[in-house]
C-alpha positions as CSV (number, residue, x, y, z in Angstrom):
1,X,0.0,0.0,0.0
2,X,1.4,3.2,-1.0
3,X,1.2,5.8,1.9
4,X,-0.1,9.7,1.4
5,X,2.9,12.1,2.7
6,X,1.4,13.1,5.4
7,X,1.5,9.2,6.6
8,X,4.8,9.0,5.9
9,X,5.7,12.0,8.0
10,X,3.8,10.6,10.8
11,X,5.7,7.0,10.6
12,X,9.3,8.4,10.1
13,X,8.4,10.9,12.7
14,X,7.1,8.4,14.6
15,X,10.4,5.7,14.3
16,X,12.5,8.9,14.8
17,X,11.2,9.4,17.8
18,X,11.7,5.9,18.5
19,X,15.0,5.5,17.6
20,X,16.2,8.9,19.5
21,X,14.5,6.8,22.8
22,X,16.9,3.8,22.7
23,X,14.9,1.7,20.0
24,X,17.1,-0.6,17.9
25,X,17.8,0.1,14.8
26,X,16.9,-2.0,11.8
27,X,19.3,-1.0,9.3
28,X,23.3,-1.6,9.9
29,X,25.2,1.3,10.5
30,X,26.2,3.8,13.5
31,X,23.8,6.2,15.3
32,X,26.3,8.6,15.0
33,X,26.8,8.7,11.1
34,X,23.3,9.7,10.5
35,X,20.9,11.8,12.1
36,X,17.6,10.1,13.5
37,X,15.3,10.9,10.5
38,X,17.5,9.9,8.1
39,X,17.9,6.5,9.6
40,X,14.1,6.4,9.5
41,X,14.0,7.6,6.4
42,X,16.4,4.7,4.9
43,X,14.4,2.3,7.2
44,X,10.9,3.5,5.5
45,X,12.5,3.1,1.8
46,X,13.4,-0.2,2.6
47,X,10.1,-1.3,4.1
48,X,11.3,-2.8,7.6
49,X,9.6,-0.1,9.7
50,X,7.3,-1.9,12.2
51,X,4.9,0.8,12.1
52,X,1.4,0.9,10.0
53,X,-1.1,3.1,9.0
54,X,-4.7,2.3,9.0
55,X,-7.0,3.9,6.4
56,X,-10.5,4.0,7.8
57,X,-13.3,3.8,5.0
C-alpha cells in the first residue's frame, strides 16, 4: 500500500522518535553517522519499519 505524505511524516516521525528513545535500529550502520530521521528515512524506503497506518473507509 502506498502511503499519502502526510503518513509517511507521521511514521518516520514516529520511528524517529523511537530510535532517539533507545529503539534498535533496523538498518546496519552507527547512530552517530546519520541523524535520527535519516535513519528512518532509509528504514521506510526499505520497508522494515514496524509501524502501519490504517485507512478508515
Amino acid at each position: 500500500m502506498k502511503h499519502s505524505r502526510f503518513e509517511k511524516a507521521r511514521i518516520i516521525g514516529a520511528r524517529a522518535l523511537q530510535i532517539t528513545m533507545g529503539a534498535p535500529l533496523l538498518i546496519r550502520g552507527k547512530k552517530d553517522m546519520l541523524n535520527v530521521v535519516e535513519i528512518a528515512e532509509i528504514e521506510y524506503r526499505k520497508g522494515i519499519i514496524p509501524i502501519n497506518a490504517l485507512r478508515e473507509a
